[in-house]
C-alpha positions in Angstrom: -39.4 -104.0 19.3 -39.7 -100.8 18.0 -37.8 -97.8 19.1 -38.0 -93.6 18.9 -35.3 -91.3 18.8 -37.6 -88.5 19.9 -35.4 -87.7 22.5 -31.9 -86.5 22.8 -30.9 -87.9 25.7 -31.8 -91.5 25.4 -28.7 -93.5 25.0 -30.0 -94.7 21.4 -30.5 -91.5 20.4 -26.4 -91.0 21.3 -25.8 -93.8 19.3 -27.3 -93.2 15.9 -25.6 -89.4 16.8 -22.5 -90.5 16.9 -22.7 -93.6 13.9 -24.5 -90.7 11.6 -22.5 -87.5 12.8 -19.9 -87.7 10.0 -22.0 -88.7 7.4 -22.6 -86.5 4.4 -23.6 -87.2 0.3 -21.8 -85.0 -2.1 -23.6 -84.0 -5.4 -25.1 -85.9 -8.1 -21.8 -88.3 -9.2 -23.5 -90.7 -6.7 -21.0 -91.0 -4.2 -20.8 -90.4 -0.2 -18.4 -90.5 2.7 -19.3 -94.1 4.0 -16.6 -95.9 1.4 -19.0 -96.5 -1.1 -18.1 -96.2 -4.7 -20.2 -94.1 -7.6 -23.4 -95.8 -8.2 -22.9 -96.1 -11.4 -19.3 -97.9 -11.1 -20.5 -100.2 -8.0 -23.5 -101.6 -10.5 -20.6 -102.4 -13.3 -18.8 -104.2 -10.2 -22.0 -106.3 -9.3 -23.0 -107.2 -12.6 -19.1 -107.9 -13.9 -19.1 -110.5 -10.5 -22.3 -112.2 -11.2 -21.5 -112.7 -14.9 -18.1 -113.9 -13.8 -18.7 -117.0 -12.5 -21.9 -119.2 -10.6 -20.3 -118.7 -7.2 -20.8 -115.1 -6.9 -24.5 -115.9 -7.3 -24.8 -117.7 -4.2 -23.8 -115.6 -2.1 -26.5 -116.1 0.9 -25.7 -119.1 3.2 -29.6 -119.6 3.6 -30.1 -119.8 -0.1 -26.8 -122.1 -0.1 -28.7 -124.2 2.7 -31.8 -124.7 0.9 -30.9 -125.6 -2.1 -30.7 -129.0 -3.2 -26.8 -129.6 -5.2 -28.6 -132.2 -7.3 -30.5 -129.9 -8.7 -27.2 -127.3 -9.4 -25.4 -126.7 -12.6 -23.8 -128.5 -14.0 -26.0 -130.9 -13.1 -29.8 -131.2 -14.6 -32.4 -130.3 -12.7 -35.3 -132.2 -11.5 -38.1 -130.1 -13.3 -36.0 -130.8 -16.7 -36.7 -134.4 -16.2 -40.5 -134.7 -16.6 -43.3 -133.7 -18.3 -45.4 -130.8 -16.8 -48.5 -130.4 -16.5 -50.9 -129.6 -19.7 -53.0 -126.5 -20.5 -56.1 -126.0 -18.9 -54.8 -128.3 -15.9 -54.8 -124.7 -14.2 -57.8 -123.3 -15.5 -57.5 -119.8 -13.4 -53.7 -119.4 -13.1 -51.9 -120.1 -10.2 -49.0 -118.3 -8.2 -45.7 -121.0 -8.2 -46.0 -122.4 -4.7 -42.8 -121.0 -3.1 -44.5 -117.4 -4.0 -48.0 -118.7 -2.2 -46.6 -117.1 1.4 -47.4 -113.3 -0.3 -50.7 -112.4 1.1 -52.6 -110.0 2.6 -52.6 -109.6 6.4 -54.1 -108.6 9.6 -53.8 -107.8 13.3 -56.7 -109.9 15.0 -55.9 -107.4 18.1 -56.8 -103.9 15.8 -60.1 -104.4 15.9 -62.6 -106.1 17.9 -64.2 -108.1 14.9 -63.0 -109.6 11.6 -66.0 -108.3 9.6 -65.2 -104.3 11.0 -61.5 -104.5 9.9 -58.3 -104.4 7.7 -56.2 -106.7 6.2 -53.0 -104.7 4.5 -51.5 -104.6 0.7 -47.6 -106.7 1.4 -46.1 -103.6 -0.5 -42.6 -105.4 0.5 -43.1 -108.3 -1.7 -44.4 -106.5 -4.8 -42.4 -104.2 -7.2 -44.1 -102.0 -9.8 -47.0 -100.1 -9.2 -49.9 -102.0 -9.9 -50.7 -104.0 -7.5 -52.4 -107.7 -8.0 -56.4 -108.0 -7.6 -55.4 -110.6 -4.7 -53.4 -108.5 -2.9 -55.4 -105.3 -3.0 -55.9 -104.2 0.6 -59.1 -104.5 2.3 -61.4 -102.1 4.6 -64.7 -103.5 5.6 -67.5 -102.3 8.2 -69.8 -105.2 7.9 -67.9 -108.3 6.0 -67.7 -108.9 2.1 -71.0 -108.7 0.6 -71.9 -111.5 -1.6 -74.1 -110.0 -4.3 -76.0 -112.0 -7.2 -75.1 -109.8 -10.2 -78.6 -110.9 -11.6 -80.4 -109.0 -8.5 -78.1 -106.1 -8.4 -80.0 -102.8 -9.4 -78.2 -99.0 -9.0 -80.9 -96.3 -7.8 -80.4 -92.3 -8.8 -82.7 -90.2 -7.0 -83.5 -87.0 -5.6 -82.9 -83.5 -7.3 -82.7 -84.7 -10.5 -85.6 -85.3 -13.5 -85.7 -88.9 -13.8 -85.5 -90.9 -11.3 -83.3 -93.6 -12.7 -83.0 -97.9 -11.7 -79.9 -99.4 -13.7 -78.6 -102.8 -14.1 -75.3 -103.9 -14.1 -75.8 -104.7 -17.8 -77.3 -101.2 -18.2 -73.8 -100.1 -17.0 -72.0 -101.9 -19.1 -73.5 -100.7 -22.2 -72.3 -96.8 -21.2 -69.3 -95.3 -22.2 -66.2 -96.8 -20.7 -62.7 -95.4 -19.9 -59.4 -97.3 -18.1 -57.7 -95.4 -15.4 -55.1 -96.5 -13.2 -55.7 -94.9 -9.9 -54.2 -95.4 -5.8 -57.0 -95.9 -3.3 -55.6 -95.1 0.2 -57.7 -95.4 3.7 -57.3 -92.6 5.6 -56.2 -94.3 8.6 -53.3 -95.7 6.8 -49.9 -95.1 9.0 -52.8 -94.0 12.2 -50.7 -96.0 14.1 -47.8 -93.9 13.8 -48.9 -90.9 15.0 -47.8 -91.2 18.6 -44.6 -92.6 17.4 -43.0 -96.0 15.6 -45.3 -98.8 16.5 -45.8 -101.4 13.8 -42.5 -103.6 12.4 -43.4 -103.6 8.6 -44.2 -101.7 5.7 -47.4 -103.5 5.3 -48.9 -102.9 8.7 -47.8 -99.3 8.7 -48.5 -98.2 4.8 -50.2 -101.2 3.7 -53.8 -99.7 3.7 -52.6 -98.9 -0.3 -53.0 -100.1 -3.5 -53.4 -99.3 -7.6 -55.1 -100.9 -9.8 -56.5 -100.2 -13.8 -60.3 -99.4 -13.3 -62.8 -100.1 -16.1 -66.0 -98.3 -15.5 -68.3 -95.3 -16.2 -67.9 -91.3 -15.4 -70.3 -90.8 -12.7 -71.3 -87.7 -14.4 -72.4 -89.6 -17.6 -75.1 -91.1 -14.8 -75.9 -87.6 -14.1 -76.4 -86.3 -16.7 -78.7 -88.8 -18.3 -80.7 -88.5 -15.2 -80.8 -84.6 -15.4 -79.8 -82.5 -12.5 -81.9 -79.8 -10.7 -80.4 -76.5 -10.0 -80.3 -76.8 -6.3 -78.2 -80.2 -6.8 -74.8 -79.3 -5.0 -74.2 -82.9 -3.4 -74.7 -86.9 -3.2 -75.5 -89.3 -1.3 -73.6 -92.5 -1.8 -75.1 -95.8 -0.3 -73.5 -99.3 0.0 -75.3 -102.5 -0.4 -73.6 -104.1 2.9 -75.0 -104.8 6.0 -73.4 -101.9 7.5 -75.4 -99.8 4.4 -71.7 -97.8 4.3 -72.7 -93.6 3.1 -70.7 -91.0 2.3 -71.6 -87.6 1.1 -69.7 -86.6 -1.7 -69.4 -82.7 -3.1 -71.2 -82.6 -6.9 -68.1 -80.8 -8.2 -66.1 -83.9 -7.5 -68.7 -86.2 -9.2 -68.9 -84.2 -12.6 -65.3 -83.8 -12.5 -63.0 -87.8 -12.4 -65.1 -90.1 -10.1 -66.0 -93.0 -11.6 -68.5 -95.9 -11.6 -65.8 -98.9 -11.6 -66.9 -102.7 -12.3 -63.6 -103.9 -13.5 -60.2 -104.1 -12.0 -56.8 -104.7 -14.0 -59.2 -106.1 -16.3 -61.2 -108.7 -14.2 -64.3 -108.2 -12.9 -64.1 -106.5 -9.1 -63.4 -108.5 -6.6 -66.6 -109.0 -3.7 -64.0 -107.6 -1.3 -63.1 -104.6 -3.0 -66.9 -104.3 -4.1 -68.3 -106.5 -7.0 -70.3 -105.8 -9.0 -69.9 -102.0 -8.9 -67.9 -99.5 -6.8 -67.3 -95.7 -6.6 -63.8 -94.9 -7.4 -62.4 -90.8 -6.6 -59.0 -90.3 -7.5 -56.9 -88.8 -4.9 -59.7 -88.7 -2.6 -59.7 -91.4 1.1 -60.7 -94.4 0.6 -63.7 -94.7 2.9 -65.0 -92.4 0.2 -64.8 -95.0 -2.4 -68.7 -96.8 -1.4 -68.1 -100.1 -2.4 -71.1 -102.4 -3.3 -73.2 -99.2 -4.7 -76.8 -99.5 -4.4 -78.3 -96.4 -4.0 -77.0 -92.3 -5.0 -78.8 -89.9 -3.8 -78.9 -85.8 -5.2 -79.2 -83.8 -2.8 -78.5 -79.1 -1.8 -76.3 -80.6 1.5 -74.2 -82.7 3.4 -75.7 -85.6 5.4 -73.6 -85.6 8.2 -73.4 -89.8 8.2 -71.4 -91.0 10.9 -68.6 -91.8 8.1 -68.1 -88.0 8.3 -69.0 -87.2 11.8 -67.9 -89.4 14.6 -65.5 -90.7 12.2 -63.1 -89.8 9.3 -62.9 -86.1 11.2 -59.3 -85.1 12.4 -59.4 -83.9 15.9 -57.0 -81.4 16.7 -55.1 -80.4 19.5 -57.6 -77.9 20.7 -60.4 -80.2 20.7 -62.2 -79.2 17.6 -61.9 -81.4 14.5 -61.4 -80.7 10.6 -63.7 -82.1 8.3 -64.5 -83.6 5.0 -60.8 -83.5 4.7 -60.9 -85.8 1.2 -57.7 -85.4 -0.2 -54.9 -87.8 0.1 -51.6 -85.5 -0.1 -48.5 -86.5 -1.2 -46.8 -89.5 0.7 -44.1 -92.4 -0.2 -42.1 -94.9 1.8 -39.4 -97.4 1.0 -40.9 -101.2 0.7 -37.2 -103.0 0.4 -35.5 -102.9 2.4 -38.2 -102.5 5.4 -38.7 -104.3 8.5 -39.8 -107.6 6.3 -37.4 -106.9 4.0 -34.2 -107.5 5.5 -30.7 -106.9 3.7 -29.5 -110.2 3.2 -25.6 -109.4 1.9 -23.0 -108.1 4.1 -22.3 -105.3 1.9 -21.9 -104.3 -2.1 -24.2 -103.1 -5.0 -27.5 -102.6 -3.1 -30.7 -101.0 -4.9 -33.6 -99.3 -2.6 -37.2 -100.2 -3.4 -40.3 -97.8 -2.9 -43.5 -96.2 -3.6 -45.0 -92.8 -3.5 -48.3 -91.0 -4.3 -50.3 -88.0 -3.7 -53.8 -86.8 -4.7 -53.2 -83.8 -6.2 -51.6 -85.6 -9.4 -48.4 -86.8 -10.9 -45.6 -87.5 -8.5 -42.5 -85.1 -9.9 -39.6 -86.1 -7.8 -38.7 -88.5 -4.5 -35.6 -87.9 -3.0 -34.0 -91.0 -0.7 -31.9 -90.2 2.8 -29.4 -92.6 4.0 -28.9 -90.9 7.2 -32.1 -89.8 8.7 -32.5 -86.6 6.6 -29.6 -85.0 6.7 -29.0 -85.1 3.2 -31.0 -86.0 0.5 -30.0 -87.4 -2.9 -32.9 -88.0 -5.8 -34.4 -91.6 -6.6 -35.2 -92.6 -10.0 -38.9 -92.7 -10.8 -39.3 -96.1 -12.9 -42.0 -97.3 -15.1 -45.0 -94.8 -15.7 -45.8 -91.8 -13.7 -50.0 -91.4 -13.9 -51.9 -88.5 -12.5 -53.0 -89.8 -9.1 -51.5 -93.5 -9.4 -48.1 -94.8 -7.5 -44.9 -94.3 -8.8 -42.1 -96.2 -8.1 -38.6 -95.2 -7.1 -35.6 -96.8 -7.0 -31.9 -95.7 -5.6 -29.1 -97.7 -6.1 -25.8 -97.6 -3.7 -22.9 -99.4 -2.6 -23.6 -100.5 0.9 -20.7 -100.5 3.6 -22.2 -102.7 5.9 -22.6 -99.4 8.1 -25.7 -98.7 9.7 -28.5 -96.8 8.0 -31.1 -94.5 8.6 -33.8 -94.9 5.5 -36.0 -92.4 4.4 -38.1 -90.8 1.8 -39.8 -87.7 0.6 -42.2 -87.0 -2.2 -42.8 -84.2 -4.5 -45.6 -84.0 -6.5 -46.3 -81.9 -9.6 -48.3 -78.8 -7.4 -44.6 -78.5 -5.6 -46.0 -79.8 -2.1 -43.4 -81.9 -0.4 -44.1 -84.7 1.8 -43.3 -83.6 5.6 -41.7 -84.5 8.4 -43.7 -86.3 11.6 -42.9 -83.6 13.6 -44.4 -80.6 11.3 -47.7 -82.7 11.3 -47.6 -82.8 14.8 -46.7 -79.4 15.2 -50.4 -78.6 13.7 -52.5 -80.6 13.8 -51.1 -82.9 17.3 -51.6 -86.7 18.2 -55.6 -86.9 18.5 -56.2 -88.6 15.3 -55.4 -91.2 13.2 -56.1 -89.9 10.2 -54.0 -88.2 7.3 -50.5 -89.1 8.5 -48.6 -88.7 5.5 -45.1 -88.0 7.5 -42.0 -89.5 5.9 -41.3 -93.2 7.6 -37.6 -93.5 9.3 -36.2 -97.3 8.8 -33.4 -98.1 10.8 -30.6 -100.3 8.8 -28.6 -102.4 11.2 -25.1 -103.8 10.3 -26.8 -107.7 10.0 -28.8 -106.1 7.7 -31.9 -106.1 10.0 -34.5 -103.5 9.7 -36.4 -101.9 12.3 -39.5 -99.2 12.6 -37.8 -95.8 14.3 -38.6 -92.4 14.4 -35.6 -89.2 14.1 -35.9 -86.0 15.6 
């Protein structure tokens, strides 16, 4: 079940008060009021004990209980035994089969059909920030198109000079550049708008993922067809059966969008749109037409139903904001999370997440213990790309207390990630679209994680 602590009367809401009311974090030495040592000290601790002796490595009973003492030092294990396998016995590799439970997943009841629906990125089970082609979430209106790469032909029409046809070969002979960009639905957290509904980082901020794209500047296209000076916007056209458009502002498509056919190196995947895709950094995902068939130049919008009856945000007063594109800044932690239990009673613990935003480079993310009462800064690992995740890590010396878990991005334009309740405040509970409020996870003492909302 999940649980709000909206209001100040519920008897929950007492609870966390009184568990949280004496909490505070002092300055940057890394230490707080909840018993915990500096961070720095507690990691020396952790690592001194595991070094120390095999014992202090098993520490879980349910990794105690599934492992098999044969197989133990100082014994030899089984796999040491025996020949392997040879190369090209796994021609495509393979995942090890104890890791084959990480997948992508759904909620049959979200939708009313499998082919119009969403199967989410498990951000608690990867670390990093790019995320695996497999894994890579997945938004359809109409099913996966299966398209023969032979037929496959790219149309460019309308205000330009030359009408152009190219093949995917004819792509591939254009210019290429590699950039590593997220790709977020818009409706990613919808769910959460009227409060915590979902038990997992997947199902409420699993609509994300980043990948390396390989393909052409759409304005290299452009240009080579030659634009008219009335051009001011396209049409893009998907080759599904649900013929997915979008109109998309010209400035946008002679600035970063790209023409992507490759993903972390591979060919696309069909579901995330072989042989070709449209890929606009920072920009919602429904934007991104996957399958591209046909672009169209155009002096206006079309008004598709992508950007009419849906993809709007309907306010509180009943009138709705469009061709809202942008993806601002937004992060939440993926371990521990709802999935992602704690699974020691206390000691050297290190907090896992993610953040992004679509105006560029993430510049800071700052981790609460205590439901935002203070705030102490994460450490942004690994590289830190213009419109790409970055990941965050905060490491602490857990009590065994309970915990209230949150985050909050800052991106390089200075906008900071806001609470649920300034959202709210302007633009109310009528869409589902654009929530980009910071998530609450509620720590219990078993370790236990649950979806709540503060305040």
């Amino acid at each position: 079940m999940c649980a709000s602590w909206g209001s100040e009367n519920s008897e929950e809401h007492k609870k966390i008060s009184r568990t949280y009311a004496n909490l505070c974090i002092d300055g940057p030495t890394g230490t707080d009021s909840m018993n915990q040592k500096p961070n720095r000290a507690s990691r020396r601790d952790f690592l001194r004990a595991t070094l120390a002796g095999g014992a202090a490595v098993v520490a879980s009973p349910a990794l105690a209980a599934e492992s098999n003492p044969a197989n133990l030092p100082p014994n030899v294990a089984d796999w040491t035994k025996m020949l392997g396998e040879g190369v090209a016995a796994r021609a495509y590799g393979k995942r090890a089969k104890t890791e084959e439970h990480i997948v992508r997943r759904d909620v049959p009841w979200l939708t009313a059909s499998p082919q119009s629906s969403v199967s989410f990125t498990p951000l608690h089970q990867i670390d990093g920030i790019i995320t695996p082609n497999g894994l890579c979430f997945e938004r359809h209106h109409s099913g996966i198109a299966e398209v023969n790469p032979t037929d496959y032909r790219l149309m460019l029409h309308g205000l330009v000079d030359r009408p152009l046809i190219f093949t995917l070969d004819d792509i591939k002979r254009m210019p290429r550049v590699n950039r590593a960009y997220f790709c977020e639905c818009a409706a990613n957290s919808g769910m959460e708008w009227r409060g915590a509904q979902l038990n997992g980082a997947q199902y409420t901020h699993g609509m994300v993922h980043c990948v390396m794209y390989t393909g052409v500047p759409l304005k290299v296209l452009l240009n080579e067809a030659g634009l008219k000076p009335r051009a001011k916007w396209l049409l893009l056209e998907g080759g599904d059966a649900a013929a997915m458009t979008r109109s998309l502002p010209l400035q946008k498509a002679m600035d970063d969008a790209l023409i992507a056919y490759r993903m972390n190196g591979e060919m696309l995947y069909p579901e995330n749109g072989y042989p070709m895709r449209v890929v606009l950094p920072g920009w919602e995902a429904n934007m991104w037409v996957k399958w591209l068939r046909r672009i169209e130049v155009g002096d206006q919008p079309w008004h598709t139903r992508e950007e009419t009856s849906k993809y709007t945000d309907l306010m509180a007063n009943g009138q709705a904001r469009r061709f809202t594109y942008l993806m601002e800044a937004k992060s939440v932690i993926t371990n521990p999370s709802p999935q992602a239990p704690i699974n020691h009673k206390s000691g050297f613990t290190v907090l896992s997440g993610i953040a992004w935003s679509g105006r560029g480079r993430v510049a800071r993310v700052d981790v609460s213990l205590d439901g935002g009462r203070n705030w102490r800064p994460a450490k942004i690992d690994g590289p830190s790309w213009d419109k790409a995740l970055a990941r965050f890590y905060y490491e602490f010396d857990w009590d065994g207390s309970e915990l209230l878990l949150q985050s909050r991005a800052v991106d390089e334009s200075g906008y900071v990630q806001p609470r649920k309740a300034e959202l709210r405040k302007y633009r109310g509970v009528n869409s589902i679209y654009h929530n980009n409020g910071i998530q609450t996870w509620h720590v219990q003492k078993n370790g236990e994680v649950e979806n709540v909302e503060v305040g």
